[in-house]
SEDOLO-511825 format. One record per residue (C-alpha): residue number from 1; residue in three letters; x, y, z. Coordinates in Angstrom, 2 decimals, decimal comma, always signed. Example, Ala and Ser with C-alpha at 12.3 -4.5 7.8 and 13.67 -1.06 7.14 Angstrom:
2
+-----+-----+---------+---------+---------+
|   k |   r |      c1 |      c2 |      c3 |
+-----+-----+---------+---------+---------+
|   1 | ALA |  +12,30 |   -4,50 |   +7,80 |
|   2 | SER |  +13,67 |   -1,06 |   +7,14 |
+-----+-----+---------+---------+---------+
END
This chain:
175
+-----+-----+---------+---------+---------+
|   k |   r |      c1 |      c2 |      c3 |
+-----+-----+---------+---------+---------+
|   1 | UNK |  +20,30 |   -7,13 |  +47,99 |
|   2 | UNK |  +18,55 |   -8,12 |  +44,85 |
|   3 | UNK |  +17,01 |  -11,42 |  +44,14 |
|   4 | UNK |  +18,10 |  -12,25 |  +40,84 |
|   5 | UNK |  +18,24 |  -15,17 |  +38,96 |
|   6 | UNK |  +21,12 |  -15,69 |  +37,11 |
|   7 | UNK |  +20,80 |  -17,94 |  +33,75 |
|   8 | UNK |  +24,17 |  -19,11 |  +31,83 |
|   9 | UNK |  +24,37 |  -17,68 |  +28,16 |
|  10 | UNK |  +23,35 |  -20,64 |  +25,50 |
|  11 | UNK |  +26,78 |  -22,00 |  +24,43 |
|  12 | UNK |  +25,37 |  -21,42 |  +20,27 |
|  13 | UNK |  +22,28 |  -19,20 |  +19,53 |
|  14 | UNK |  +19,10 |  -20,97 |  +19,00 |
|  15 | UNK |  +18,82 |  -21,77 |  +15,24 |
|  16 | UNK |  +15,08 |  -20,70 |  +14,95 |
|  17 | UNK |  +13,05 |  -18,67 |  +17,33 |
|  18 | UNK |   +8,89 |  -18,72 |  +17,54 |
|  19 | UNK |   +6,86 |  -15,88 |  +19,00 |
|  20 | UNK |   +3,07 |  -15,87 |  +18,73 |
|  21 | UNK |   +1,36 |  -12,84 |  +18,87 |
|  22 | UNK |   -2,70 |  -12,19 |  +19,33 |
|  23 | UNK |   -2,36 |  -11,59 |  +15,27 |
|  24 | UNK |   -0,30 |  -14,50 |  +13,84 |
|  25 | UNK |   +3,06 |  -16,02 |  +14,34 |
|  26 | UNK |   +6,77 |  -14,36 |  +14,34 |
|  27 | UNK |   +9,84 |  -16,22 |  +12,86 |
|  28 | UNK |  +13,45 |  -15,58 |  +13,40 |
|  29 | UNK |  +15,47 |  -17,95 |  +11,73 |
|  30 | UNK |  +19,23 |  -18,37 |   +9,91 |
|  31 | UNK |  +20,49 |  -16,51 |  +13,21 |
|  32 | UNK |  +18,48 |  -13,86 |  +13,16 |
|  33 | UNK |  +19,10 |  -13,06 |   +9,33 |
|  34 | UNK |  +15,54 |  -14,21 |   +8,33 |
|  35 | UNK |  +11,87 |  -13,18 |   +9,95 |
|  36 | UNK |   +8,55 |  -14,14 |   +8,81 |
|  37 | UNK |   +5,15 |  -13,02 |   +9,66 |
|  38 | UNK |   +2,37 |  -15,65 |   +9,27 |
|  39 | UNK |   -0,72 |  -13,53 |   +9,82 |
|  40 | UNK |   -3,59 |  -15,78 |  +11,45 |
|  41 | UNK |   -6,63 |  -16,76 |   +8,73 |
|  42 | UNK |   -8,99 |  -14,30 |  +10,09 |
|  43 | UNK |   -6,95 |  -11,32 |  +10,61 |
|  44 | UNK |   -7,98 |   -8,67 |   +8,31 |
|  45 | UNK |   -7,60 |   -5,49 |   +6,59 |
|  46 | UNK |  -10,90 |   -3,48 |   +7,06 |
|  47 | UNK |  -12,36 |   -1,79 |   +3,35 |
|  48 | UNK |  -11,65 |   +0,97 |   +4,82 |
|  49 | UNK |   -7,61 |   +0,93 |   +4,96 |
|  50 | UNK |   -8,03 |   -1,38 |   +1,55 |
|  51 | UNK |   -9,55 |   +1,27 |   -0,52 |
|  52 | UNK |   -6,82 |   +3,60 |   +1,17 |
|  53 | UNK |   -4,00 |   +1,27 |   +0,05 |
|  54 | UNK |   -5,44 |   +0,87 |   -3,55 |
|  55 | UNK |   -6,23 |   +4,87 |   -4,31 |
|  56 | UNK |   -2,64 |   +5,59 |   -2,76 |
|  57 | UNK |   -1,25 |   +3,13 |   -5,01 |
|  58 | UNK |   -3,57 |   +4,59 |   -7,81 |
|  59 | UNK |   -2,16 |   +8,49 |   -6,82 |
|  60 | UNK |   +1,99 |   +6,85 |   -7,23 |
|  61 | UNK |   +1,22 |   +5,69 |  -10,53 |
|  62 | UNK |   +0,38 |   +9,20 |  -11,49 |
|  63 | UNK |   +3,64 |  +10,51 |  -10,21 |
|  64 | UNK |   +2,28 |  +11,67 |   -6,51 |
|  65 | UNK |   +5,50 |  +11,27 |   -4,47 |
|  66 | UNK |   +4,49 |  +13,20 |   -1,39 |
|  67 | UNK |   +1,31 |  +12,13 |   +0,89 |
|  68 | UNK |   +0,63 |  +11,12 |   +4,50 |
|  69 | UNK |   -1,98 |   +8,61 |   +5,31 |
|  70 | UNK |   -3,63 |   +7,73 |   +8,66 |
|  71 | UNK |   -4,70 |   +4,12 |   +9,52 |
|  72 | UNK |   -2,21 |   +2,60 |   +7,06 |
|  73 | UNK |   +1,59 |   +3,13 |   +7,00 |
|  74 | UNK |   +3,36 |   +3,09 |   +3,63 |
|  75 | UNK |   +7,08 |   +3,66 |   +2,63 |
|  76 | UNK |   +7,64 |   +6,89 |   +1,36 |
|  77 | UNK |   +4,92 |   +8,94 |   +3,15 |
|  78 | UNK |   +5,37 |  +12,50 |   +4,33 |
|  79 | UNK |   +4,97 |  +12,78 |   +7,32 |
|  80 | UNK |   +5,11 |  +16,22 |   +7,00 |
|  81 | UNK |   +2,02 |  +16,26 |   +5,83 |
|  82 | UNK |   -0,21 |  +16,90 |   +8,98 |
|  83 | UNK |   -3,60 |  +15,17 |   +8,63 |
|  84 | UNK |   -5,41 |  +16,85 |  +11,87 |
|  85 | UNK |   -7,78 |  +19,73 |  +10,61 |
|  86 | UNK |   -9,79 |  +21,12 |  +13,49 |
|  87 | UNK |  -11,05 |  +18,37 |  +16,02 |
|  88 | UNK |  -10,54 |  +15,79 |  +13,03 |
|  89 | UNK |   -8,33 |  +14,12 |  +11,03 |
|  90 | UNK |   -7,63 |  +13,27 |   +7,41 |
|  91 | UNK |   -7,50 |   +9,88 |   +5,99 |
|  92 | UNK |   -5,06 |  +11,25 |   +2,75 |
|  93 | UNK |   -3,39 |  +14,07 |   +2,37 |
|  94 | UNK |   -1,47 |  +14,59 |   -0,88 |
|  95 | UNK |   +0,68 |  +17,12 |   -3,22 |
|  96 | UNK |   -0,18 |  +17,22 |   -7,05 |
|  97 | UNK |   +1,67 |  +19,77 |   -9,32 |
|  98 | UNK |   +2,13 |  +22,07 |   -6,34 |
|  99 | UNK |   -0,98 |  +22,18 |   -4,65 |
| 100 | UNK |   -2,02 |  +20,29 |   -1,23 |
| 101 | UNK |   -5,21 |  +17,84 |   -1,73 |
| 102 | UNK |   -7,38 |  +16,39 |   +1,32 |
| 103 | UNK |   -9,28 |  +13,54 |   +1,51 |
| 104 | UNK |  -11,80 |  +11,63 |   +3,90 |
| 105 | UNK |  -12,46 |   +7,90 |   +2,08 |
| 106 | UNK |  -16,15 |   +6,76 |   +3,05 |
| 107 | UNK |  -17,27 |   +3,10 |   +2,15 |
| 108 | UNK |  -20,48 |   +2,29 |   +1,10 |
| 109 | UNK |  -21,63 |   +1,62 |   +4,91 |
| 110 | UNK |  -20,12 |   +5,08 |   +6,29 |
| 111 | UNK |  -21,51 |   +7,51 |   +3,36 |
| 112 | UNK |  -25,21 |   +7,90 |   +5,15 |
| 113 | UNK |  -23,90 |   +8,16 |   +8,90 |
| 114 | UNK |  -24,27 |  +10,97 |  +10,97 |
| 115 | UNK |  -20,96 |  +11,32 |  +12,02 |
| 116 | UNK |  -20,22 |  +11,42 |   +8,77 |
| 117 | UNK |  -22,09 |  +14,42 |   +7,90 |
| 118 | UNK |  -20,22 |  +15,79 |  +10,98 |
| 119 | UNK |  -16,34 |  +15,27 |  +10,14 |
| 120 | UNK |  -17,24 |  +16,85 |   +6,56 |
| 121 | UNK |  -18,62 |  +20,22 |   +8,37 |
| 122 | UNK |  -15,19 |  +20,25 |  +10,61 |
| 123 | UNK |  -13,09 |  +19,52 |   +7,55 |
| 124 | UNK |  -15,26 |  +21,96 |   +5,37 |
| 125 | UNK |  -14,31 |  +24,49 |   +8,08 |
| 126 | UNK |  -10,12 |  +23,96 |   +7,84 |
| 127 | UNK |   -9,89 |  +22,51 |   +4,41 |
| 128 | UNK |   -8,94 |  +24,36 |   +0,57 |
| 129 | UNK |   -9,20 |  +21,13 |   -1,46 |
| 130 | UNK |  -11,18 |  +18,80 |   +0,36 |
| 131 | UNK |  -12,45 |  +15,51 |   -1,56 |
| 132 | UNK |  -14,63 |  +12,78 |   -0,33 |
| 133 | UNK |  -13,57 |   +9,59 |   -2,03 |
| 134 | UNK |  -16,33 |   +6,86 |   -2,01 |
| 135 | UNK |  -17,09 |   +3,55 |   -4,15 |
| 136 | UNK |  -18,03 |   +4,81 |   -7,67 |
| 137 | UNK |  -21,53 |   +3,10 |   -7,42 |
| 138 | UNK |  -21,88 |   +6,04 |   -4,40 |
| 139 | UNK |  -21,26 |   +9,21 |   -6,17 |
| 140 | UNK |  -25,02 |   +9,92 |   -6,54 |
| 141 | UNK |  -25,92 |   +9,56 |   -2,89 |
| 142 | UNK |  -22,96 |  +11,28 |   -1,37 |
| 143 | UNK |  -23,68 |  +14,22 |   -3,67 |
| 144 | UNK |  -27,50 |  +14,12 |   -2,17 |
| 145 | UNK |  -25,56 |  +13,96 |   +1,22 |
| 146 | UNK |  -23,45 |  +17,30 |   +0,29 |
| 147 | UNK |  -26,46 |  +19,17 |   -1,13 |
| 148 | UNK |  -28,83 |  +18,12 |   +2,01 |
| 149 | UNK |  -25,97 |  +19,62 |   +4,31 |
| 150 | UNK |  -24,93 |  +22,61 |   +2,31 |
| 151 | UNK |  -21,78 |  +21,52 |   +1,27 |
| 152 | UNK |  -21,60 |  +20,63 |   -1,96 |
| 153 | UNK |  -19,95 |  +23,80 |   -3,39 |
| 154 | UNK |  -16,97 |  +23,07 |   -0,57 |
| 155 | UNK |  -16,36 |  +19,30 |   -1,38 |
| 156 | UNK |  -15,40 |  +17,38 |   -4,56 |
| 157 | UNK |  -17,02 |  +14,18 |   -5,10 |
| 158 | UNK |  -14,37 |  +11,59 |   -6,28 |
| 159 | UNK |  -14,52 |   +7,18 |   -7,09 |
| 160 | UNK |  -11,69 |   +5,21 |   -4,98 |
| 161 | UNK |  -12,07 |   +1,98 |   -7,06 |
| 162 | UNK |  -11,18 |   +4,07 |  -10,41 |
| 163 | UNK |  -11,01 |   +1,00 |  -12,61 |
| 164 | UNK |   -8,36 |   +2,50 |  -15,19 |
| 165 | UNK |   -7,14 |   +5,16 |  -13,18 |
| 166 | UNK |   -9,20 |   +7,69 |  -14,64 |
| 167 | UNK |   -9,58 |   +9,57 |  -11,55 |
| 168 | UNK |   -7,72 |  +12,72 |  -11,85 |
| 169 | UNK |   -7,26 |  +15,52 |   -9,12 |
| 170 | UNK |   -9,66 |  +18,06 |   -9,44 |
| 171 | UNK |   -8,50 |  +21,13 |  -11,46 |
| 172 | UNK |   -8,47 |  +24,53 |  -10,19 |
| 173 | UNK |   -8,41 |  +26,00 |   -6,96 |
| 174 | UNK |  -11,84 |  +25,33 |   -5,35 |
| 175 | UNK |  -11,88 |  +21,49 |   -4,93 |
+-----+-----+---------+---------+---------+
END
C-alpha cells in the first residue's frame, strides 16, 4: 500500500544527541536527563526586551507578583493580564496595591518616531494608568513629545534604568 521504510530500534539509546538550530546548538545528554542551549555569538537580545527584563525584575523586587509582558516570556507572568488595548498592544502590564498599571517601554531610538506618537494616541484612548518608560537621560524629550501631541495630562513619564530602584508607581488614580 504504503511505501515505508522500516528502521530497527537502536539496541541502547544514543548517549548524547546534537541538534543545531538557526540560533545556536541543542544538547541532550545523560539519556535525555541533561539539555543545554549554546546560543550562537551573535544572537542577541534587542534593548528593547533588555530594558523589559531589567524594569520587570526592578517591579519583583518591590513585591509586584502579577504582570504580563509581550516580547519576553518570564516565569510567573499573568497571563491574565491582556496586553491588547485598541489596535495595539502593551509591552507591561502590571498590578500594584490593587490597581492595574500599563506600560509602552521606548528606547532612546524609538522616543522621536512617528509611530510612536501613534501607539500612545491608541493607548491614550483604552488606557487608566498608562506610563511610557524610557532611558532616564530621555525624560525631557519624551515629555516635549507628550506636550507637542496633547497628551501629557494622559501619560506618566517614568526611567527604565532606575539605578537604585527609585522608580515608584505613580500615586493616585490619573497616571
Amino acid at each position: 500500500m504504503y511505501n515505508q521504510i522500516e528502521k530497527a530500534a537502536p539496541l541502547r539509546p544514543m548517549d548524547t544527541y546534537t541538534v543545531s538550530t538557526p540560533f545556536g546548538t541543542v544538547i541532550i545528554s545523560d539519556g535525555g536527563r541533561k539539555v543545554a542551549f549554546e546560543l550562537y555569538s551573535d544572537i542577541k537580545q534587542s534593548r528593547h526586551n533588555q530594558a523589559l527584563f531589567i524594569y520587570i525584575q526592578q517591579l519583583i523586587k518591590r513585591g509586584v507578583t502579577q504582570f504580563n509582558t509581550d516580547h519576553i516570556t518570564i516565569a510567573g507572568r499573568a497571563k491574565r493580564l491582556t496586553l491588547s488595548r485598541g489596535k495595539a498592544k502593551l509591552d507591561l502590564v502590571y498590578v500594584h496595591q490593587g490597581k492595574t498599571y500599563e506600560c509602552e517601554l521606548k528606547t532612546s531610538r524609538e522616543i522621536g518616531l512617528d509611530i510612536t506618537a501613534q501607539q500612545l494616541k491608541e493607548f491614550a484612548k483604552h488606557c487608566e494608568r498608562l506610563i511610557v518608560l524610557v532611558p532616564r537621560g530621555c525624560i525631557d524629550e519624551m515629555s516635549t513629545i507628550l506636550e507637542m501631541i496633547n497628551l501629557s495630562q494622559y501619560i506618566a513619564i517614568q526611567p527604565y534604568d532606575s539605578s537604585n530602584g527609585d522608580s515608584e508607581p505613580p500615586e493616585g488614580d490619573q497616571a
